[in-house]
N, C-alpha and C positions, 0 to 999 in steps of 0.2 A: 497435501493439505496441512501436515503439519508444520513445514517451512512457512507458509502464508499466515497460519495461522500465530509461528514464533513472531514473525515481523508485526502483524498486526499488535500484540503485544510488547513490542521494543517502541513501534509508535505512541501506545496510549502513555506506555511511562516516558516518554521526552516530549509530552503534551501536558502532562500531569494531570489525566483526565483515564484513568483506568475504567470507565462506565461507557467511554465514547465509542457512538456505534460505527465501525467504518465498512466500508462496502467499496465494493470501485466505484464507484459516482463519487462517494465522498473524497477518496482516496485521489482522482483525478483534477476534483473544489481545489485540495490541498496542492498540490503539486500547480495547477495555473496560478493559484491566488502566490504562491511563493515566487515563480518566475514571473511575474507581474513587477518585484519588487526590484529596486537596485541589488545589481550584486554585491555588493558589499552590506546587504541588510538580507538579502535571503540566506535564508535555513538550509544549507546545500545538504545536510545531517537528513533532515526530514524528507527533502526531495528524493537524495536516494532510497531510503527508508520504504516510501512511498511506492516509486517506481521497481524495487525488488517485490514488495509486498504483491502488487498488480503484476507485476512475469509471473510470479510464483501462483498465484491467480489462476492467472490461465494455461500455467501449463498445467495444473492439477484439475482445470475444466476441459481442456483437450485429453485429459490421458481418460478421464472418466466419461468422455467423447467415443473415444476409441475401447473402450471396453462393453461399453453399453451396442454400440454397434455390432460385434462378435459373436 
């Protein structure tokens, strides 16, 4: 959680928006709305950003998957 949570933090600051809620839904908005755009205008920064945020995600809802099971 803490990896998801640093990213979610490196996002808000290169959005300049430290209040902004993100969740994976939002996190997933951001990531089409950017590959939407010409590559030469999308935010490749953010997409990564983005996409580690949501691995990091799920692997900390899988691990907390398998421990609850146990």
């Amino acid at each position: 959680m803490k990896e998801y949570k640093r990213y979610l933090d490196m996002i808000r600051a290169h959005l300049n928006d430290m209040a902004l809620d993100l969740d994976a839904e939002t996190l997933d908005k951001l990531v089409e709305a950017e590959l939407k755009k010409p590559a030469n205008r999308m935010d490749t920064y953010l997409v990564n950003l983005c996409l580690s945020a949501l691995v990091a995600y799920r692997i900390y809802s899988s691990d907390e998957q398998q421990k609850n099971q146990t």
